[in-house]
KOLDRENSE-593497 format. One record per residue (C-alpha): x, y, z; residue in three letters; chain. Coordinates in Angstrom, 1 decimal, padded with zeros to 4 digits. Layout:
N
<atom px="X" py="Y" pz="Z" type="ALA" mol="A"/>
...
***
This chain:
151
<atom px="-003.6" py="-016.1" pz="-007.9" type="UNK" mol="A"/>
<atom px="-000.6" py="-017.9" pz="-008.3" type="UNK" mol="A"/>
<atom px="001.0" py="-019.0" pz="-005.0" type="UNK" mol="A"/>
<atom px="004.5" py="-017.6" pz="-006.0" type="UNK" mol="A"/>
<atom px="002.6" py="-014.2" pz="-006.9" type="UNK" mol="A"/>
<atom px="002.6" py="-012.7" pz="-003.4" type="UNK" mol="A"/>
<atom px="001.2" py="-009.9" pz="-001.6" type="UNK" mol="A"/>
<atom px="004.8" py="-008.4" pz="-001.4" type="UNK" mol="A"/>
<atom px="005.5" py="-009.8" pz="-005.1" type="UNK" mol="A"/>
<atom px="002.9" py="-007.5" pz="-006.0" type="UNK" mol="A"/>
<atom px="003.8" py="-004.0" pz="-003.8" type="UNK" mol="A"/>
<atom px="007.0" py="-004.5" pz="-005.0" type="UNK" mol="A"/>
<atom px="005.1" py="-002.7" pz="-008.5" type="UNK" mol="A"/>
<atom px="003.4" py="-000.4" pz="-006.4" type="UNK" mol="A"/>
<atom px="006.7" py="000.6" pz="-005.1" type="UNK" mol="A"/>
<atom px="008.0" py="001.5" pz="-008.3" type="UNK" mol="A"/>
<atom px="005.6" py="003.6" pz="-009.0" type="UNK" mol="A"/>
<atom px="005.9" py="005.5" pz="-006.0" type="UNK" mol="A"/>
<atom px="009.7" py="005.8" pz="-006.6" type="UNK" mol="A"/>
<atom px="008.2" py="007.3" pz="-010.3" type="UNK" mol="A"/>
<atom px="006.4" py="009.9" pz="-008.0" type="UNK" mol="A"/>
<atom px="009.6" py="010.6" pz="-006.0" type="UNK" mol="A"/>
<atom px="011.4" py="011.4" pz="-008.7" type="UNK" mol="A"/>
<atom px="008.9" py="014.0" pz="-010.2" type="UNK" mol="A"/>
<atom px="008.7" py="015.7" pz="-006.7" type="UNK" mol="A"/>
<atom px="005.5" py="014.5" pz="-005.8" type="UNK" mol="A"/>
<atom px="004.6" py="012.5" pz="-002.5" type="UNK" mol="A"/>
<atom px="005.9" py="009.1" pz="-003.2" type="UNK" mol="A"/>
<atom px="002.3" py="006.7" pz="-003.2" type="UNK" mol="A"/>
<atom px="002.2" py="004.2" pz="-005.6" type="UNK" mol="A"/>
<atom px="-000.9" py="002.1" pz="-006.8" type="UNK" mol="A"/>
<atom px="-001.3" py="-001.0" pz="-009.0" type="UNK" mol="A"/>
<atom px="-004.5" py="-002.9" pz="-009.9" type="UNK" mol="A"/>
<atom px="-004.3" py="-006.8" pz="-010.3" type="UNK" mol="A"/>
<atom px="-007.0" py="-009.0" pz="-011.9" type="UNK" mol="A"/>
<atom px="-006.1" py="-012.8" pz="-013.2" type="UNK" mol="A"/>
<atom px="-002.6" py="-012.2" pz="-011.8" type="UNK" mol="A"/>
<atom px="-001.8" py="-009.3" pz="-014.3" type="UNK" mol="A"/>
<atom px="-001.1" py="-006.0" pz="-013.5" type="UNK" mol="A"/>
<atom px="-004.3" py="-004.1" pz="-015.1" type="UNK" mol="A"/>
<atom px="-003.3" py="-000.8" pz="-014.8" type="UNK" mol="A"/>
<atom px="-000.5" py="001.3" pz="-012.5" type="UNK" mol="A"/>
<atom px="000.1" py="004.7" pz="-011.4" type="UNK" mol="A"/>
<atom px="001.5" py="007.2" pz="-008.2" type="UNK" mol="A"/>
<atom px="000.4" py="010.3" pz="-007.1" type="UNK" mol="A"/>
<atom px="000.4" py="013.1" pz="-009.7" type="UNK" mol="A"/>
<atom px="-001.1" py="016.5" pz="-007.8" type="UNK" mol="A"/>
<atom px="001.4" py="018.4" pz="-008.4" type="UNK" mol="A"/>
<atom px="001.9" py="017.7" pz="-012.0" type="UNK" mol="A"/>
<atom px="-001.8" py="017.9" pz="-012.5" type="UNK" mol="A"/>
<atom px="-002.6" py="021.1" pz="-010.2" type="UNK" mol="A"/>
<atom px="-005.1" py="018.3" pz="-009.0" type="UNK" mol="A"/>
<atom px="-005.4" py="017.6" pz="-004.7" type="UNK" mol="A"/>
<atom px="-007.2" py="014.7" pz="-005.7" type="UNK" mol="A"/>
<atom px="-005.0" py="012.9" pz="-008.1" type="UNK" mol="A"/>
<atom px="-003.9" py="010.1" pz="-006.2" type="UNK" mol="A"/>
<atom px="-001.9" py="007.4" pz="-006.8" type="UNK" mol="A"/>
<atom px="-005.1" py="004.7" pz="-006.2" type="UNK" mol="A"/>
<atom px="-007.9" py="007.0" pz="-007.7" type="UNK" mol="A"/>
<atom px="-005.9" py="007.4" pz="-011.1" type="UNK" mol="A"/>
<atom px="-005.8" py="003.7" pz="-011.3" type="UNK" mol="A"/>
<atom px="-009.5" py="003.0" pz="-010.5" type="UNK" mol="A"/>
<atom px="-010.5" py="005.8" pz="-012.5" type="UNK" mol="A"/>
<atom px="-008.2" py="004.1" pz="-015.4" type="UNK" mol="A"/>
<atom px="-010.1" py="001.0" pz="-015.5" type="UNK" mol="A"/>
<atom px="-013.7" py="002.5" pz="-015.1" type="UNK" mol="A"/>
<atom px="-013.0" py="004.7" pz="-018.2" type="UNK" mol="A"/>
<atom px="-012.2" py="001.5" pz="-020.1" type="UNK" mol="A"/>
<atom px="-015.8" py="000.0" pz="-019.2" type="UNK" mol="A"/>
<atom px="-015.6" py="-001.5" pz="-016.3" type="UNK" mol="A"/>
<atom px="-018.3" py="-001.0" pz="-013.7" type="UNK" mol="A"/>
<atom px="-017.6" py="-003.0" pz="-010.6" type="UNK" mol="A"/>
<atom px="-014.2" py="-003.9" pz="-009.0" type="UNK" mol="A"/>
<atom px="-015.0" py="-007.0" pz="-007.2" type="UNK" mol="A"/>
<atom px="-012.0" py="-009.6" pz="-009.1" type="UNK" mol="A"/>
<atom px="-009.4" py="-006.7" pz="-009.0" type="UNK" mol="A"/>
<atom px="-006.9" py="-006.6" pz="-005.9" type="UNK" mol="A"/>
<atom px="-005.8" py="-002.8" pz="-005.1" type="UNK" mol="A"/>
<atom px="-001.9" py="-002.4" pz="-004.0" type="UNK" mol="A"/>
<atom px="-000.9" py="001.1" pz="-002.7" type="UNK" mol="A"/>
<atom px="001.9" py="002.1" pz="-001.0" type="UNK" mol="A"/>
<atom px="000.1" py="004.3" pz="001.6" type="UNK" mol="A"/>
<atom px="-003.1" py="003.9" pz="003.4" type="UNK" mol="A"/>
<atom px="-005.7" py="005.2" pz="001.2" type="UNK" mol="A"/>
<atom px="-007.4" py="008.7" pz="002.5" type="UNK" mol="A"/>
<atom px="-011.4" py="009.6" pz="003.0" type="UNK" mol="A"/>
<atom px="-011.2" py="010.1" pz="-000.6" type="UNK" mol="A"/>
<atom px="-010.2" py="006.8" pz="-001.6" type="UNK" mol="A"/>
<atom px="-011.1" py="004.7" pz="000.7" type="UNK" mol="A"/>
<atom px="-014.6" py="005.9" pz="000.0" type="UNK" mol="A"/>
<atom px="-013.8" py="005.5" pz="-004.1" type="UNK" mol="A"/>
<atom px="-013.0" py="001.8" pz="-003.3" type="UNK" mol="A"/>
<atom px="-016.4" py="001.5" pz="-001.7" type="UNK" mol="A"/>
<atom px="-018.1" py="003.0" pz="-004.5" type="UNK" mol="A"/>
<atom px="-016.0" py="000.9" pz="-007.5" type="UNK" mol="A"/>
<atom px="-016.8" py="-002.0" pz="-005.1" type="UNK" mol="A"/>
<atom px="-012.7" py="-003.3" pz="-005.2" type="UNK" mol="A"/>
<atom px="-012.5" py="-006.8" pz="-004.3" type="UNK" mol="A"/>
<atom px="-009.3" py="-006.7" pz="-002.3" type="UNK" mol="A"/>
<atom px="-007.1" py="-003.7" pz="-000.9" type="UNK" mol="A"/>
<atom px="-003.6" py="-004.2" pz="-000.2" type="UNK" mol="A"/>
<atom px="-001.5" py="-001.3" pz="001.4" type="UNK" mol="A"/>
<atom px="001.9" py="-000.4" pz="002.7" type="UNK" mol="A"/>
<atom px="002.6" py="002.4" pz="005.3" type="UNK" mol="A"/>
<atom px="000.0" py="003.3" pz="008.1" type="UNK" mol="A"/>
<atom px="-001.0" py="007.1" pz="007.8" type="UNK" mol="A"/>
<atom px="-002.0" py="008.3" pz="011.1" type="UNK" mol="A"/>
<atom px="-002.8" py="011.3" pz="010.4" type="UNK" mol="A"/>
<atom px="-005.5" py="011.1" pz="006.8" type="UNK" mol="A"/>
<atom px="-006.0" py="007.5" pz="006.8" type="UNK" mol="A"/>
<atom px="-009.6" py="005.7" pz="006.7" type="UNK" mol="A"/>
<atom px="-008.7" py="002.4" pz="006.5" type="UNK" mol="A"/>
<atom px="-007.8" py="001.5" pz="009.8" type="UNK" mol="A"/>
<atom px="-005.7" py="004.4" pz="011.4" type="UNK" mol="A"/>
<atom px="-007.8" py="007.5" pz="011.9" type="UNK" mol="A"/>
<atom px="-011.3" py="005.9" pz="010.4" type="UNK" mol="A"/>
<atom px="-012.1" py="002.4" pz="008.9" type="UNK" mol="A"/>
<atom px="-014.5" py="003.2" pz="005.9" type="UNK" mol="A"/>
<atom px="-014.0" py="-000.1" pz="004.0" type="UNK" mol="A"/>
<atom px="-014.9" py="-002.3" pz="007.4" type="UNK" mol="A"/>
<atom px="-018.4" py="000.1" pz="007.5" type="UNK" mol="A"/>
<atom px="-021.0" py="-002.4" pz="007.7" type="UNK" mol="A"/>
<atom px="-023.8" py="000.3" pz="006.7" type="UNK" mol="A"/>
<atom px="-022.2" py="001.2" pz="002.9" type="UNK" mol="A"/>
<atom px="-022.8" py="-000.9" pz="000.5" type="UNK" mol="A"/>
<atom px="-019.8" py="-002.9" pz="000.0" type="UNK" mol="A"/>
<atom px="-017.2" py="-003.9" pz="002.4" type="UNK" mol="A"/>
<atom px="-013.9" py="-005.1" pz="000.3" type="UNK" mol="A"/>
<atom px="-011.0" py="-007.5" pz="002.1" type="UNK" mol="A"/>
<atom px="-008.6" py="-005.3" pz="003.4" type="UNK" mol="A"/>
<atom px="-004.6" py="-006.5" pz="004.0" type="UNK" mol="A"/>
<atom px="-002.6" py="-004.0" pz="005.8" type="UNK" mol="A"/>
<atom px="001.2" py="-003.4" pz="006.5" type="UNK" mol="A"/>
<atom px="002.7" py="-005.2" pz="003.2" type="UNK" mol="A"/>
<atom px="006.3" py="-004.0" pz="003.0" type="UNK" mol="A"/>
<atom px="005.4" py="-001.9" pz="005.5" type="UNK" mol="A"/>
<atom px="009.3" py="-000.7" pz="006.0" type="UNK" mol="A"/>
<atom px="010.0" py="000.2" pz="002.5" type="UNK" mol="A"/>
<atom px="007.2" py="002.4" pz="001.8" type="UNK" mol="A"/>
<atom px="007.3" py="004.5" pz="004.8" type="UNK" mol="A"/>
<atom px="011.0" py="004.9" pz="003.9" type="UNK" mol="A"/>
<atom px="010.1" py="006.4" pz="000.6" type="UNK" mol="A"/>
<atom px="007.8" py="008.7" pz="002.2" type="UNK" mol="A"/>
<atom px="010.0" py="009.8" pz="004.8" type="UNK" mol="A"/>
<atom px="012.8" py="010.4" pz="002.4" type="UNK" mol="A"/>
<atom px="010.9" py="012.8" pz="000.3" type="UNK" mol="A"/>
<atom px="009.1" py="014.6" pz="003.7" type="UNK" mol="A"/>
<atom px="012.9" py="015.1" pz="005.1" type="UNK" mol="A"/>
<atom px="014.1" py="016.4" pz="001.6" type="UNK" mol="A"/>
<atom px="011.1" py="019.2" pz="002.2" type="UNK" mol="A"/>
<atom px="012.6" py="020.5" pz="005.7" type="UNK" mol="A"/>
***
């Protein structure tokens, strides 16, 4: 990668996306894939639009690049706004993602590092690099603005 194209370079992407998801009233999570330094696919969190619980923001972009042909993740670097979920984290596992950047700490769902560590599970299969806490600040202001807007 680039060295100008940095870990905040690239959540600042993910961020917009998640801004995209605040505007159409869903929970503001963002998630870009990078390969090559190029932005291979991007989306946010779309349950509500798609009456879907499990149409989040990472998911919908893995799921983007395995419909296209791709089998295995390894070159791709994940960036999402939020720490990924049981769900996700154990969809990373399974796509085998190289890299996993994320924003906010979830204490409450998250399962890479807060409430469980799937990805650092050294019986599955494949254990991707894991970078926590990038722009930490700004996407845990985007989720508390929408959460606040709720009460």
């Amino acid at each position: 990668m680039k060295s100008y194209l940095t870990h905040d370079y690239w959540m600042s992407f993910a961020l917009k996306e998640a801004e995209k998801a605040l505007e159409e009233n869903e929970i503001p999570v963002g998630a870009i894939l990078v390969k090559e330094s190029s932005i291979i696919a991007q989306n946010h969190n779309r349950t509500r639009q798609m009456s879907d619980p499990t149409a989040h923001a990472e998911k919908l972009v893995i799921e983007e690049i395995i419909s296209k042909g791709e089998k295995y993740l390894y070159d791709f670097t994940l960036y999402v706004t939020l720490e990924p979920c049981s769900m996700c984290a154990g969809t990373i596992v399974l796509a085998r993602v190289g890299t996993v950047v994320f924003g906010a700490f979830d204490g409450k769902t998250g399962a890479v590092g807060s409430l469980y560590n799937i990805p650092a599970d050294r019986q599955l299969n494949h254990n991707p690099k894991i970078i926590r806490g990038v722009k930490s600040t700004e996407c845990s202001e985007l989720l508390k603005e929408f959460f606040k807007s709720k009460r």
